[in-house]
C-alpha positions in Angstrom: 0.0 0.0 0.0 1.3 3.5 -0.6 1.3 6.3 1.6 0.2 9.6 0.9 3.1 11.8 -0.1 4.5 14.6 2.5 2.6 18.2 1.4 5.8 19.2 -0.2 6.3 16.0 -2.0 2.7 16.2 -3.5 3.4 19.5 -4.6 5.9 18.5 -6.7 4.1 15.7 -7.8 1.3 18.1 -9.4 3.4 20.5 -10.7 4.7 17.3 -12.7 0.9 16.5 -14.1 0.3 20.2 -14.4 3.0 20.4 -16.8 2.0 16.7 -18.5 4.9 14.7 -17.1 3.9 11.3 -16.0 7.3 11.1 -13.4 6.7 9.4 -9.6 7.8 11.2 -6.8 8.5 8.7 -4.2 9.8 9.2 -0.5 12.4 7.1 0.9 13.1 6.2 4.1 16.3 7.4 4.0 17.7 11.0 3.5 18.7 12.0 0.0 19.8 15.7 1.4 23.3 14.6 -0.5 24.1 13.7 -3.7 26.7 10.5 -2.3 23.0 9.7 0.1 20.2 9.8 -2.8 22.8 7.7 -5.0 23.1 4.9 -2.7 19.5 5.4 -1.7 17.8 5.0 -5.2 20.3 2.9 -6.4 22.3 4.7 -9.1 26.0 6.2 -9.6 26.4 10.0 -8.1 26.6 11.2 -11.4 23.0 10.4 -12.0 22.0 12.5 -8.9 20.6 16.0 -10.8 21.1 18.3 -7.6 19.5 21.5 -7.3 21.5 24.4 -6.2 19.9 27.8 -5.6 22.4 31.5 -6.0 20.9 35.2 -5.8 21.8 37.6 -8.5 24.2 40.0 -6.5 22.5 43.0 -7.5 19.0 41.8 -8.7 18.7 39.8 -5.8 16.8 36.8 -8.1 17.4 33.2 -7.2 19.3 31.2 -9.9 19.0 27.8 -10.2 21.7 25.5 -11.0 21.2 21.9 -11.8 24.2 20.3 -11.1 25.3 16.4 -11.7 26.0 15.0 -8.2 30.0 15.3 -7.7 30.4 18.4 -10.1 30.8 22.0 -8.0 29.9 24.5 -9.8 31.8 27.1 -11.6 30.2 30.9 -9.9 32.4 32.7 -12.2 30.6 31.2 -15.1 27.3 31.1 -13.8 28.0 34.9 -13.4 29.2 35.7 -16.6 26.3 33.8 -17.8 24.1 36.3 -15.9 26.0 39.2 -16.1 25.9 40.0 -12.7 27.7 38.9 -9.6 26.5 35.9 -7.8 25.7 35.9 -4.2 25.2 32.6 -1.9 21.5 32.3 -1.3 20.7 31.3 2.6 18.2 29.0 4.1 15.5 31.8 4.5 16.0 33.2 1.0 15.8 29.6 -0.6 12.6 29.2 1.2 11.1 32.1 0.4 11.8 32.2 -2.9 11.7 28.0 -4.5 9.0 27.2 -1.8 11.1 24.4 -0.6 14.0 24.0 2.0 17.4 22.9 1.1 18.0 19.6 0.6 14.6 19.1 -0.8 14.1 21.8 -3.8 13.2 20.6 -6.9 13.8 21.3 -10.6 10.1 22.8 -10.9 7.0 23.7 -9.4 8.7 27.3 -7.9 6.7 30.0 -6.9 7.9 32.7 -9.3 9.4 31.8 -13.0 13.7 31.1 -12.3 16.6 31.1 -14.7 17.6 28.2 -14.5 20.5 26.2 -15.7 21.6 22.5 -16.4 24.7 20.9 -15.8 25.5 19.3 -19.4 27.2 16.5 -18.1 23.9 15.0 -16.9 23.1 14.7 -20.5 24.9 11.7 -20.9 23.0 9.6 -18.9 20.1 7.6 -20.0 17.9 8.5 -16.7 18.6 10.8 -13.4 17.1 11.4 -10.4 16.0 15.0 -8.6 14.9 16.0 -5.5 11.0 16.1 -5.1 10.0 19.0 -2.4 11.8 17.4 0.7 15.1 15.8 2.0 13.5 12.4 1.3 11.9 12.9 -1.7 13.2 11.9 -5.4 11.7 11.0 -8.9 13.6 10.0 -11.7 13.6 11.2 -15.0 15.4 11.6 -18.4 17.7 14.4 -19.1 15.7 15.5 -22.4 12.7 15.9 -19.8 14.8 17.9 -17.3 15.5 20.1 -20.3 11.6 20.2 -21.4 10.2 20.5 -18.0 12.7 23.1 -16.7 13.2 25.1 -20.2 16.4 25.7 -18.4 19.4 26.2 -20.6 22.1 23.4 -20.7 25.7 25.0 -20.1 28.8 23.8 -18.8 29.1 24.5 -15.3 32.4 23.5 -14.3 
């Protein structure tokens, strides 16, 4: 028998239909808050692990979204140049107020305000990947092509 999904979890789960995506977000037992933890918890390699990583715009003050490939850190400078504008670290408080959803947790969609977002090419090569779903024990796997579709993000390198 399943269990009703968390409030956050289900939110994620309807932005998914809302946008015509068939995905299942699923909560584990375990914590997926890291990229090494949702790996071994779902059952893939890191690499697979599409984590979601929020910045401010410096001077606009506008959360960025970086989707990163689990192990990969992400290049600020580029991400900046990208933007043109300095990027700032975005805190607890500011990620919740602005994605809807606490660290660890915040998924590629279903954000309260429209993002730019962008998408670690590397997780490209992979034939499926999994993302956070709304909480530090939530997940769904998907392909990369429907990261792309779903997010309209724009794939760079951000190494």
């Amino acid at each position: 028998m399943s269990h009703p999904l968390s409030p956050s979890a289900q939110k994620v789960q309807d932005a998914l239909k809302a946008l015509g995506f068939s995905n299942q977000v699923i909560e584990l037992q375990s914590t997926t808050r890291t990229s090494a933890e949702a790996a071994q918890a779902v059952g893939c390699r890191v690499e697979q692990i599409a984590k979601s990583i929020v910045f401010q715009g410096k001077n606009t003050q506008k959360p960025i979204l970086v989707i990163a490939s689990g192990p990969n850190r992400v290049n600020e400078n580029k991400i900046a140049e990208l933007i043109s504008e300095p990027l700032g670290k975005a805190d607890a408080d500011y990620v919740r107020n602005h994605m809807g959803f606490v660290i660890g947790g915040i998924p590629p969609i279903g954000h309260p305000e429209k993002l730019e977002i962008f998408i670690d090419e590397d997780l490209l090569q992979y034939e499926e990947i999994w993302a956070a779903a709304g909480n530090p024990n939530a997940v769904f796997r998907l392909t990369p092509s429907d990261l792309v579709k779903m997010t309209a993000g724009r794939v760079v390198s951000i190494k």
